[in-house]
Backbone as CSV, one residue per row, in Angstrom:
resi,resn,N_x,N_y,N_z,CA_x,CA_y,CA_z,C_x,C_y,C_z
1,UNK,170.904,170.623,122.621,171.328,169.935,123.833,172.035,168.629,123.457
2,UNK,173.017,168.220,123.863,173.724,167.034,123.986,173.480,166.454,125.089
3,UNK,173.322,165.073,125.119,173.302,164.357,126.440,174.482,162.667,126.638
4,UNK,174.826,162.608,127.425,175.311,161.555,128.259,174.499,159.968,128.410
5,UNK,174.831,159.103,127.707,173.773,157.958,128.228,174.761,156.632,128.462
6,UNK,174.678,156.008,130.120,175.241,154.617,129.807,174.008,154.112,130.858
7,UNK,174.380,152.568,130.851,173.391,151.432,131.085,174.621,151.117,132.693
8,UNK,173.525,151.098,133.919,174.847,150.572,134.812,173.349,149.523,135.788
9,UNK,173.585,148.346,135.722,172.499,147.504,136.838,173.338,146.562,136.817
10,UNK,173.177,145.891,138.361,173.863,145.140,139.256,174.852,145.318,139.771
11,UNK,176.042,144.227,140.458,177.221,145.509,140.748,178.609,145.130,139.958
12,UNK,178.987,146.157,139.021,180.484,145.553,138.320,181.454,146.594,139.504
13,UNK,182.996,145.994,139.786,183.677,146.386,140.312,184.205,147.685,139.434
14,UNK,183.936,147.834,138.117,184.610,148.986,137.494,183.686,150.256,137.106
15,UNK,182.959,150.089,138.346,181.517,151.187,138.195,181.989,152.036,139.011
16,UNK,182.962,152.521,140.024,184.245,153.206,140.834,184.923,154.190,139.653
17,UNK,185.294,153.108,139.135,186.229,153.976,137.927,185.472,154.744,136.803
18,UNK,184.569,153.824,135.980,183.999,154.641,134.754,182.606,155.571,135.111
19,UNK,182.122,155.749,136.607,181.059,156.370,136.548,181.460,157.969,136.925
20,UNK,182.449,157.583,137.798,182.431,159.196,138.538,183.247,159.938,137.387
21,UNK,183.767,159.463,136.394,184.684,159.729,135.010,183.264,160.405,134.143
22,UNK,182.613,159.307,133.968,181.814,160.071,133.095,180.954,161.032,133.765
23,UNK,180.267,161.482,134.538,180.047,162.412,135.634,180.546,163.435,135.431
24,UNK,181.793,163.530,135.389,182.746,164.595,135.492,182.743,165.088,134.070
25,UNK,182.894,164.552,132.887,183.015,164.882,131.755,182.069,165.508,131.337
26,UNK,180.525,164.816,131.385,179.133,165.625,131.564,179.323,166.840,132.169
27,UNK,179.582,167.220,133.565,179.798,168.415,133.736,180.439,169.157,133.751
28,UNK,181.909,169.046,132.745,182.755,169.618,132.603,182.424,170.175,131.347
29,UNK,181.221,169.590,130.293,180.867,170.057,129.007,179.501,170.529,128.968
30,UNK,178.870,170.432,130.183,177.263,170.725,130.347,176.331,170.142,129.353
31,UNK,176.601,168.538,129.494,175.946,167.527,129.256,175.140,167.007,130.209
32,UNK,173.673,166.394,129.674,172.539,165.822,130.599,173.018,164.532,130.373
33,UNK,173.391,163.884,131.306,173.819,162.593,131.935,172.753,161.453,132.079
34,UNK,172.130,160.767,131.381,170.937,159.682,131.502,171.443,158.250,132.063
35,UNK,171.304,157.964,132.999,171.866,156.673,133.412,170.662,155.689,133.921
36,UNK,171.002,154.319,132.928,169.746,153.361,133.089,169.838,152.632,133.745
37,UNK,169.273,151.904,135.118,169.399,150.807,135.954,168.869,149.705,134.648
38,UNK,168.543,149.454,133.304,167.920,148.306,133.008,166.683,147.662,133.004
39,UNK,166.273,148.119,133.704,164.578,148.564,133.944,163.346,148.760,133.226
40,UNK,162.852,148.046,133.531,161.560,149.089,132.503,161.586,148.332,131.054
41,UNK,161.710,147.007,131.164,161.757,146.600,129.694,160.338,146.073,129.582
42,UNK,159.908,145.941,127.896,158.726,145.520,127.917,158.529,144.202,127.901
43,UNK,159.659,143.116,128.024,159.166,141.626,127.815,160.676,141.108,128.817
44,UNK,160.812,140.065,128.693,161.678,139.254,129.164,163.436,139.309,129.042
45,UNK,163.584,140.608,128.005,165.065,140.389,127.230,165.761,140.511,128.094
46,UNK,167.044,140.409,127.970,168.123,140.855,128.931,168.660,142.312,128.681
47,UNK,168.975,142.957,129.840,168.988,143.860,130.335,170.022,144.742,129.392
48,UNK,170.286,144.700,129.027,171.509,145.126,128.093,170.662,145.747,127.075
49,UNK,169.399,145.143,126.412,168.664,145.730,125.663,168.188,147.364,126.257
50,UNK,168.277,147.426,127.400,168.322,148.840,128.002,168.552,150.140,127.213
51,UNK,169.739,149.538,126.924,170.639,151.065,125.746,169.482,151.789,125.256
52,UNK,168.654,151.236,124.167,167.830,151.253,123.019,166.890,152.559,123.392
53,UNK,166.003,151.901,124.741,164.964,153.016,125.200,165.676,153.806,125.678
54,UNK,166.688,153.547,126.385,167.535,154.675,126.976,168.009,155.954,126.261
55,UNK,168.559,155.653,124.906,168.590,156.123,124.362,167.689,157.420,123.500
56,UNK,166.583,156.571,123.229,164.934,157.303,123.098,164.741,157.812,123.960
57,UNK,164.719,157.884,125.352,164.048,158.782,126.352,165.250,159.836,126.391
58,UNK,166.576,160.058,125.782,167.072,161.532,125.484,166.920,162.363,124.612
59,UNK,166.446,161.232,123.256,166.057,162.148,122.269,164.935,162.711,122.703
60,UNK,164.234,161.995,123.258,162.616,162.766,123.576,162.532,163.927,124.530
61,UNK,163.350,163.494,125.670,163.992,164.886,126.219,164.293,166.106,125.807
62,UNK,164.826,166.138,123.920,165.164,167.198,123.279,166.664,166.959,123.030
63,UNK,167.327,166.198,123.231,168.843,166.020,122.624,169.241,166.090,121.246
64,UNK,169.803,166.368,120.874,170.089,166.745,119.133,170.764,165.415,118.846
65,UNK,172.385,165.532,120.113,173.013,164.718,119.907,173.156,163.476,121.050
66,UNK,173.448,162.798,121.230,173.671,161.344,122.023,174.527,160.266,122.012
67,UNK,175.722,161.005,122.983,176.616,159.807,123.402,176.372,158.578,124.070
68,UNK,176.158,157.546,123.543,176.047,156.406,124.339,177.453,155.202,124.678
69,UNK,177.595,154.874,126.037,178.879,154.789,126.382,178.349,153.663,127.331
70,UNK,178.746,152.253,127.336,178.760,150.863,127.795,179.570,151.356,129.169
71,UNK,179.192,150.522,130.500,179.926,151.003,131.321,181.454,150.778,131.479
72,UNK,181.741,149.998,130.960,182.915,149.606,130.475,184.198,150.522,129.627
73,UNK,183.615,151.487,129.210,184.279,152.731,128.586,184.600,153.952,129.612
74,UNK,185.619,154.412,129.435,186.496,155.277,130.194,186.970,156.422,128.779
75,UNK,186.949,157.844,128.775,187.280,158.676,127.937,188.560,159.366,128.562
76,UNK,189.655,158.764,127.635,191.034,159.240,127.889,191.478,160.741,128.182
77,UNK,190.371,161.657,127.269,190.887,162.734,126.822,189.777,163.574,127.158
78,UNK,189.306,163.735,128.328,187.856,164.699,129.152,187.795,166.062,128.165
79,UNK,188.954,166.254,127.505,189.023,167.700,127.104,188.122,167.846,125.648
80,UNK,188.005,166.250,125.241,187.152,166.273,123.855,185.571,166.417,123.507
81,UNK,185.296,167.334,123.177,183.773,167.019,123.188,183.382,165.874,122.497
82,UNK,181.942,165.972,122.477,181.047,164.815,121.687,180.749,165.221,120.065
83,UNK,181.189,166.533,119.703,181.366,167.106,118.497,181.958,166.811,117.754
84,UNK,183.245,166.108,118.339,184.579,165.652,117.541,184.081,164.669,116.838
85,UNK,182.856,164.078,117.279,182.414,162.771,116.624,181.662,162.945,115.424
86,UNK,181.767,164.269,115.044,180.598,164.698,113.735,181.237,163.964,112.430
87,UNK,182.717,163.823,112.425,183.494,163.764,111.122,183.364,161.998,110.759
88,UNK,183.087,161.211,112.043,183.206,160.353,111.371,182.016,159.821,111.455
89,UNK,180.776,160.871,111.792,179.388,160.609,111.483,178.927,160.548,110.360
90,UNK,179.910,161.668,109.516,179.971,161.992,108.161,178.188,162.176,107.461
91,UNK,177.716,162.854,108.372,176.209,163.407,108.060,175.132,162.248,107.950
92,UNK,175.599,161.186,108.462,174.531,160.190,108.642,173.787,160.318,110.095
93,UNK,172.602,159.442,110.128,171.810,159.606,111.786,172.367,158.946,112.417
94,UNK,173.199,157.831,112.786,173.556,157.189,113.944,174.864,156.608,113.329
95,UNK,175.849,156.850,114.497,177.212,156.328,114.560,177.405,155.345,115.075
96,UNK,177.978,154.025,114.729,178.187,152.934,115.910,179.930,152.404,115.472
97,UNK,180.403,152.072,116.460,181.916,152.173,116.428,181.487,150.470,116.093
98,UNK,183.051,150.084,115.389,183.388,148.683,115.359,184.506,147.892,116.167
99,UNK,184.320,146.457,116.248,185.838,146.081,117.297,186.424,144.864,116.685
100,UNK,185.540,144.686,114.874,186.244,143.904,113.822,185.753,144.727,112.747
101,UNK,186.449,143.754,111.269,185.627,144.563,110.101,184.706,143.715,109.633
102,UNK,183.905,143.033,110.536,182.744,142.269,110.150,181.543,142.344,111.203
103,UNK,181.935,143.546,112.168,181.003,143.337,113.578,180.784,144.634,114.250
104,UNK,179.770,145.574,113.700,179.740,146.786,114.720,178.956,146.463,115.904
105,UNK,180.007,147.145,117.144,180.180,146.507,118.328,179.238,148.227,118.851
106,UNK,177.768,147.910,119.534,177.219,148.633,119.915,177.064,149.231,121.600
107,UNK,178.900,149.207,121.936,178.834,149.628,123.224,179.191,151.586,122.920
108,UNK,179.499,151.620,121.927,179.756,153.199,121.894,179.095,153.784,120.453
109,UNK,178.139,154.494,120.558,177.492,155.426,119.655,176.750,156.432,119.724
110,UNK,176.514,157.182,118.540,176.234,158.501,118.336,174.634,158.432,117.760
111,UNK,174.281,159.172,118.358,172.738,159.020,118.231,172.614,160.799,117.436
112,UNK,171.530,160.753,115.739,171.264,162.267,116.675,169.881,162.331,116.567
113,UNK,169.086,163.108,116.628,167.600,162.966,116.742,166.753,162.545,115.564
114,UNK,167.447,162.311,113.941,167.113,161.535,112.504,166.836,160.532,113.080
115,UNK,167.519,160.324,114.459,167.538,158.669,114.268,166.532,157.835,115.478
116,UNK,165.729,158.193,115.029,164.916,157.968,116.436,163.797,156.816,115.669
117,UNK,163.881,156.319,114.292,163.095,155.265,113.580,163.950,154.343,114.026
118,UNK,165.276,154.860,113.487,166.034,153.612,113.948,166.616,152.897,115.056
119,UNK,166.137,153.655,116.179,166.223,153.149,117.529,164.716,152.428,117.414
120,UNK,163.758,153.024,117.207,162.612,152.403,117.201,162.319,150.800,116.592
121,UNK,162.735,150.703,115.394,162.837,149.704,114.629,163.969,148.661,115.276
122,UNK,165.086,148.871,116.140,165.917,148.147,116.888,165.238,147.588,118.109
123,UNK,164.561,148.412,118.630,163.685,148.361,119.632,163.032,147.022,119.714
124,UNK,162.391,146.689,118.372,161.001,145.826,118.033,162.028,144.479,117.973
125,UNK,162.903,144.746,117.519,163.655,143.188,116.816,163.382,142.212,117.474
126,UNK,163.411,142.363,119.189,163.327,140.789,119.730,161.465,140.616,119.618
127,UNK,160.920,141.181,119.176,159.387,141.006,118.923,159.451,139.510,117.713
128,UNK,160.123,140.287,117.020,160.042,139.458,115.545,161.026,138.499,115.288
129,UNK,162.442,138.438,116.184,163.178,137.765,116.379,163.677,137.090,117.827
130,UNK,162.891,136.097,118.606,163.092,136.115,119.778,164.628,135.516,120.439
131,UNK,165.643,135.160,119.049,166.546,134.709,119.995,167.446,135.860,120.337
132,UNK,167.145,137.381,119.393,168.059,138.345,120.301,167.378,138.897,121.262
133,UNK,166.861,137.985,121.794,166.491,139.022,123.533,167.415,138.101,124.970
134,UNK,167.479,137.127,124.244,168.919,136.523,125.345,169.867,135.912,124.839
135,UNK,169.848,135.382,123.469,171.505,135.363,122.984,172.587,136.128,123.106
136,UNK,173.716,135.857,123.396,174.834,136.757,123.344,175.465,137.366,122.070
137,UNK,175.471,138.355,121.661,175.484,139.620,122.166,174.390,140.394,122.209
138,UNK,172.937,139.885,121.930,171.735,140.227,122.522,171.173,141.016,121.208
139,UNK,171.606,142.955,122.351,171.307,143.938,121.359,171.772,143.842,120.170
140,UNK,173.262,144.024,120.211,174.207,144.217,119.548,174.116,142.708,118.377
141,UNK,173.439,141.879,118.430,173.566,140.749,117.906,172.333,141.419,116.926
142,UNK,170.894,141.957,117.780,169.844,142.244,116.799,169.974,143.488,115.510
143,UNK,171.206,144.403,116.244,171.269,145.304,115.562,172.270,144.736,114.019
144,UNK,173.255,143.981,113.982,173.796,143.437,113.652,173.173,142.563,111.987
145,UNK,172.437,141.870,112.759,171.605,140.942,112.394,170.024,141.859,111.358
146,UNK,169.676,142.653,112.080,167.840,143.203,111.408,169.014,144.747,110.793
147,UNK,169.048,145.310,112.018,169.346,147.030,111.871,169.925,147.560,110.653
148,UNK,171.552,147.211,111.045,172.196,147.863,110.214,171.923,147.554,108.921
149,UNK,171.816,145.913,108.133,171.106,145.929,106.855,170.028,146.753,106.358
150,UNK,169.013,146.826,106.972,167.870,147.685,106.580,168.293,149.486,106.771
151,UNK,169.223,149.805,107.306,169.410,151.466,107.277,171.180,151.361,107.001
152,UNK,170.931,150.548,106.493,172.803,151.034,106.441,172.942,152.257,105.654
153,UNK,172.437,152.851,104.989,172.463,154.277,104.046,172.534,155.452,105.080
154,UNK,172.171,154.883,106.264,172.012,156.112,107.163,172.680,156.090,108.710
155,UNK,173.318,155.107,108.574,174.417,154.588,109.670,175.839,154.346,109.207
156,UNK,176.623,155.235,110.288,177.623,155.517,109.980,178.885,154.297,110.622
157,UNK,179.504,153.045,110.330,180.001,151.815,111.122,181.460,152.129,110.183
158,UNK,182.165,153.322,110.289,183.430,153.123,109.597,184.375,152.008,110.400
159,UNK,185.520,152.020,109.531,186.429,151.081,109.593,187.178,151.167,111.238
160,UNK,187.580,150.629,111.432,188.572,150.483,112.505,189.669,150.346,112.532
161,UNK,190.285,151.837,112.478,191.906,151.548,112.020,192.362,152.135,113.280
162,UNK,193.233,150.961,114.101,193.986,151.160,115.420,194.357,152.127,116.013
163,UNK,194.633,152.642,117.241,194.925,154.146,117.415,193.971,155.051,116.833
164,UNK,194.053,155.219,115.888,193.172,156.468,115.437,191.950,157.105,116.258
165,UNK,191.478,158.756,116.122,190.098,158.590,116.256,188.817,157.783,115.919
166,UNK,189.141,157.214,115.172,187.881,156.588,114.731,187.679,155.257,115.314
167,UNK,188.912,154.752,115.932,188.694,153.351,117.059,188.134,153.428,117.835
168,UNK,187.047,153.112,118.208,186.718,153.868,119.710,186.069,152.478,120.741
169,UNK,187.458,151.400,120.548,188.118,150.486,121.540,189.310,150.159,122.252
170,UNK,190.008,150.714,121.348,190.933,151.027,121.682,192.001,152.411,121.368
171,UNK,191.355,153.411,121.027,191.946,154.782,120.199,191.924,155.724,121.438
172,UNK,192.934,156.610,120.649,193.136,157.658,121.886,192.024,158.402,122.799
173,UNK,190.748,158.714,122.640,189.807,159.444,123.036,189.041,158.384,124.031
174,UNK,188.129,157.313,123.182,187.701,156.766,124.247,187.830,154.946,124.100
175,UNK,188.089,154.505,125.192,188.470,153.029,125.600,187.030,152.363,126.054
176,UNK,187.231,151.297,125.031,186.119,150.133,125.565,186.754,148.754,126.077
177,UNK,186.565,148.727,127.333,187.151,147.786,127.821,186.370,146.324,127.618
178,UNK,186.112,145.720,126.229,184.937,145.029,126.664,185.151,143.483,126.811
179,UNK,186.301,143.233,127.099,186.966,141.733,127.120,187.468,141.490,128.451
180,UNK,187.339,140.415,129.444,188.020,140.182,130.451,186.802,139.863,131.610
181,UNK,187.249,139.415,132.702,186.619,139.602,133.900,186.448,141.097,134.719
182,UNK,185.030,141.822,135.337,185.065,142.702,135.967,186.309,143.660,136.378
183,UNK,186.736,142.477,137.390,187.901,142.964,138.025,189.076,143.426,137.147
184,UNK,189.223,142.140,136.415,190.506,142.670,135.085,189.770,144.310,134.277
185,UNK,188.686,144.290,133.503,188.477,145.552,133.436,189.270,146.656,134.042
186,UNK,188.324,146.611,135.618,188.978,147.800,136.022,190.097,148.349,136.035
187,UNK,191.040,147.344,136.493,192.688,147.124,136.530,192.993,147.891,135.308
188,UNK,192.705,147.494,134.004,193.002,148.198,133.116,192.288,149.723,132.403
189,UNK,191.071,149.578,133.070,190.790,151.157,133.023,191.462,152.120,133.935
190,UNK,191.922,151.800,134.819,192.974,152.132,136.164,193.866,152.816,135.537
191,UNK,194.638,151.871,134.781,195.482,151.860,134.105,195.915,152.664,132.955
192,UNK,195.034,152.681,132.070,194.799,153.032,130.871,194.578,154.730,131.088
193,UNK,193.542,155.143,132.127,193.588,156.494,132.310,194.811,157.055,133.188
194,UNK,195.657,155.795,133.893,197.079,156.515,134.645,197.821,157.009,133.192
195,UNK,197.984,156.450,132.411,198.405,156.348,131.333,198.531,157.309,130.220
196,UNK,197.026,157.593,130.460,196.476,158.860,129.343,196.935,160.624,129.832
197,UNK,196.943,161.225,128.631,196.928,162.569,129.256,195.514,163.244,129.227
198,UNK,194.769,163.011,130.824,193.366,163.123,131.002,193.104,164.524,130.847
199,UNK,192.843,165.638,130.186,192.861,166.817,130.122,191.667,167.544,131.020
């Protein structure tokens, strides 16, 4: 089983555009769709830390594999599965895309069920480190910071070369819109999929 996971609580104006998108893609590939209000955390962090369990409650579900997708991401190309992502998993447990070559940016990754220590162990960080439970970039700061050092043998953070598949901020398949105001977002996810050839 493959499943679908993004994080959507409070209201962004570009939750119009990237939800009923991903919706559609889920059931255009007969993907289980997990969507987190944010909820349900065990201490004080900010909500964004969401991903993490979110994530865990698909593997536990039985998911092999696990797209996780920031709401902010829009997939250009509906026609691609989540398979395509095996090559630049390159047989490691968890994929996380980058948006420098000094910073994997944890709004888009590949989960597959190996990797369920290492969601676990991400999980704990603001236990042992309390300023990533509300510093900016939070998760993505703890994973950064504890995660990827301690499993980098088994996480896959290739390079980011523009366009390509393997961008997955700005590359043909899927767009992370993660810079701007709400509104600007949308405008350009608007945009970006007028743009694309949405298959």
């Amino acid at each position: 089983m493959i499943a679908l996971v993004t994080l959507r609580f409070g209201s962004r104006p570009y939750f119009d555009v990237s939800g009923p998108q991903l919706d559609r893609y889920a059931a255009r590939h007969g993907y289980v769709l997990h969507v987190s209000d944010g909820s349900g955390l065990p201490d004080d962090r900010d909500r964004r830390w969401a991903k993490v369990p979110a994530l865990l409650q698909a593997l536990g579900a039985g998911a092999q594999l696990v797209l996780y997708l920031d709401a902010d991401c829009v997939i250009l190309d509906e026609s691609q599965p989540v398979t395509n992502l095996s090559v630049p998993l390159a047989g490691r447990d968890l994929l996380v895309g980058r948006d420098s070559h000094w910073n994997a940016n944890t709004g888009v990754m590949l989960a597959t069920a190996r990797a369920r220590d290492i969601l676990e162990a991400w999980h704990r960080v603001p236990t042992h480190d309390p300023e990533t439970a509300s510093r900016w970039p939070v998760d993505e700061l703890g994973f950064n910071r504890h995660v990827l050092p301690a499993f980098k043998e088994r996480i896959s953070v290739p390079a980011r070369v523009v366009g390509t598949p393997t961008d997955l901020v700005t590359g043909p398949w899927i767009r992370h819109l993660m810079n701007g105001t709400p509104a600007e977002k949308r405008a350009r996810m608007q945009a970006a999929l007028a743009s694309a050839e949405v298959c």
